[in-house]
N, C-alpha and C positions, 0 to 999 in steps of 0.2 A: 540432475538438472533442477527435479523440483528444488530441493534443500537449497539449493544454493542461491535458484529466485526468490524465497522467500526472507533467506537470509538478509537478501538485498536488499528486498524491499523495505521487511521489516528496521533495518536501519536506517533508511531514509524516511520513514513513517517515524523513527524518533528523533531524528534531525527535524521533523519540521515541529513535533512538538517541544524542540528545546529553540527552537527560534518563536512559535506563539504558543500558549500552552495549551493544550484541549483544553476545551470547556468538558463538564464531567457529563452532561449529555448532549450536546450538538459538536464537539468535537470540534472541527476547524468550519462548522456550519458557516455560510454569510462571507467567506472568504473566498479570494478567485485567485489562485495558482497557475501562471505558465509553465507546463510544460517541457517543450523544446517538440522533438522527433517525434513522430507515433513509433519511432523503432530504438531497440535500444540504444540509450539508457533512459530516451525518456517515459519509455514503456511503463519502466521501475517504478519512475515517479509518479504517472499516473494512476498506476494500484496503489502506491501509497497516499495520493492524495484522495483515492476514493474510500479507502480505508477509515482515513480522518475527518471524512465527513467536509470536504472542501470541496468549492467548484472548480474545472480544473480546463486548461486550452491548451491545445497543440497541433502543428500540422505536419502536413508531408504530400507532395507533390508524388510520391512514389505510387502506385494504383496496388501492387503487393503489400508494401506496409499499410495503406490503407485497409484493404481487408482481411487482413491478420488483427489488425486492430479491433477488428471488428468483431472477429470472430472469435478471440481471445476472451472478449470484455474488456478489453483494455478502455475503450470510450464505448459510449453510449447512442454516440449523435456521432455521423461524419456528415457537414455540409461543403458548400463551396464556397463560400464568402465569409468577412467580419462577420458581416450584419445577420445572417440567418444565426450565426452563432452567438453575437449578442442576445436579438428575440430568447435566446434558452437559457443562457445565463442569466439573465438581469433576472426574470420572473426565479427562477431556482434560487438564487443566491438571497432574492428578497424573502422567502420561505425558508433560506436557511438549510436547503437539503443537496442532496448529491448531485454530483451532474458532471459530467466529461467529456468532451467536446471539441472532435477533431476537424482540422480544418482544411483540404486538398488542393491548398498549394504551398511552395515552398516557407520554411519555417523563417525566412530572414523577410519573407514578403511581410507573412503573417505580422511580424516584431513590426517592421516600420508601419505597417497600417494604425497599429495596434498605438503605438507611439502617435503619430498625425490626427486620430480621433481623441487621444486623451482617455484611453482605456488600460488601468495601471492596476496591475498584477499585485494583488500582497504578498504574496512569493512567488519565489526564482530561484531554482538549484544555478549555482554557480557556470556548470558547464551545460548552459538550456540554449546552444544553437544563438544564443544573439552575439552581434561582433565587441570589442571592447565599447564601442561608444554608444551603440544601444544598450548593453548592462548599462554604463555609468546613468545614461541619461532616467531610466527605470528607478535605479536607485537615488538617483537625486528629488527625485517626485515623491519617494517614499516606499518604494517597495522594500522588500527584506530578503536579503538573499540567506538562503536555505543554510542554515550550520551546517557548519562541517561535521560528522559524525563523532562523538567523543569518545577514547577508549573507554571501555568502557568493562568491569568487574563481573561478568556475566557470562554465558556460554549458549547460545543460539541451540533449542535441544527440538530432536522432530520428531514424531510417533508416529511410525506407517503402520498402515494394514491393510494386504493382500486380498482377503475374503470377509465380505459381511460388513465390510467396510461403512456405510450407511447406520448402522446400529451401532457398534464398534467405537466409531473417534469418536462420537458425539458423549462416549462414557468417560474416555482417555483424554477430553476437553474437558469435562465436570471435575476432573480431578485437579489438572492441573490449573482449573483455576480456584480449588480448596486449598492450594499451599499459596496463593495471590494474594494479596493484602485488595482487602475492598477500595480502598482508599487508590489503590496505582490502576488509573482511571488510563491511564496509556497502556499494559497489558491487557486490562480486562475486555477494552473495548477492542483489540486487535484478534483476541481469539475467538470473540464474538463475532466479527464482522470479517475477518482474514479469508476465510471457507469461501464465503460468498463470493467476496469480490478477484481473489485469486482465478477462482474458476475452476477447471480441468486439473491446472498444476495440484491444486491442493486435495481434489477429491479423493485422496488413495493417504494426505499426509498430511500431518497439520504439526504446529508448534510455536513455540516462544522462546525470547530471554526467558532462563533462569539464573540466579545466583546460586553459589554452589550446595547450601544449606537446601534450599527450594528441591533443588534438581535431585539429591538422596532424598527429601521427604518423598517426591515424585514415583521414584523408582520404588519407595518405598510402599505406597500405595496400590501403585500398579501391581506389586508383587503377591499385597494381602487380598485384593480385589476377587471378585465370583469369577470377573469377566475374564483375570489372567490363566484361570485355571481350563477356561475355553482356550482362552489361547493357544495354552500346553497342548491340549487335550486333540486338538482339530489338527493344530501341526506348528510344530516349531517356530517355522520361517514365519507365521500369518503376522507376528506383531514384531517391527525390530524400534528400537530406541537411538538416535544417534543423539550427539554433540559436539557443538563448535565452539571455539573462543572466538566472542566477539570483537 
């Protein structure tokens, strides 16, 4: 289940920077993302917009997905109205930092409130809970609806660990991002920031796109490492390596 959430996210975190592109350090800072559902999928996109360093809005009228949301990390802030959610957005997004921000009632209310005050989203995953004539009218204003994912020559790779975990990934992330190009300012800040804002999913697993040249240095490293020879040594199973074609 982990792998597969972060897979997803991770692809929607680079869908949004191939629709605006991170900044190399505020990321999608200053920008306000809807949403849709606090349930999936727009769960997905709210870790990925907090990822990116975006402000981000969504509701749900459900009192479960509300506190799952919560408890996740998935938002930050759950209120009851626009307005207490504006008061958190405006000041955040004028600073340029993180912020998400759930709203407890239904998501088509949210949209038309959202629309009648003139409060316009820079991004919008395609399928965010509004009906065709809220997208249209969103996107006519200016917003941007979220790319579509592009195939893409890479294979989504995870590195778990069992025991010790806490000392552990934090070496199996140093590496993997010595085979990164300093310059791919969208990996670097994913691995850096992914741990955090995943939460629970990720604390036992963490990973990235690699390319396939990356992903042998990778494995290559991990294998000449101090740390792999604990690995061996404490027990087979503590470290496993998987991958996916993206």
């Amino acid at each position: 289940m982990s792998s597969a959430l972060q897979e997803s996210v991770y692809r929607i975190y680079a869908s949004l920077h191939a629709t605006i592109p991170l900044d190399p350090d505020a990321g999608l800072g200053g920008k306000l993302l809807y949403a849709g559902e606090l349930s999936t999928p727009g769960r997905e996109t709210f870790f990925a917009a907090n990822i990116a360093g975006a402000a981000s809005i969504g509701a749900s009228a459900d009192p479960i997905a509300q506190r799952e949301a919560i408890r996740d990390g998935v938002i930050d802030f759950l209120v009851t109205s626009l307005e207490e959610a504006l008061r958190i957005l405006k000041n955040e997004i004028r600073k340029h930092e993180t912020v998400s921000v759930g709203v407890s009632i239904a998501p088509s209310q949210l949209v038309e409130q959202m629309l009648d005050r003139g409060v316009l989203p820079d991004l919008l995953p395609a399928n965010s809970s509004t009906n065709a004539d809220q997208q249209a009218r969103f996107l006519r204003q200016g917003a941007l609806e979220i790319a579509n994912p592009l195939p893409m020559d890479s294979s989504f790779v995870t590195w778990s660990v069992v025991r010790d975990f806490s000392r552990l990934l934090p070496q199996l992330d140093a590496l993997a991002l010595s085979v990164i190009p300093e310059t791919d300012h969208l990996r670097n800040r994913w691995l850096r920031l992914a741990p955090r804002y995943l939460g629970r999913p990720a604390q036992r697993q963490h990973g990235v796109a690699f390319i396939e040249q990356e992903f042998l240095k990778f494995q290559s490293l991990v294998s000449a490492s101090a740390s792999f020879q604990e690995f061996q040594t404490e027990a087979s199973s503590n470290l496993s390596i998987e991958k996916w074609q993206l």
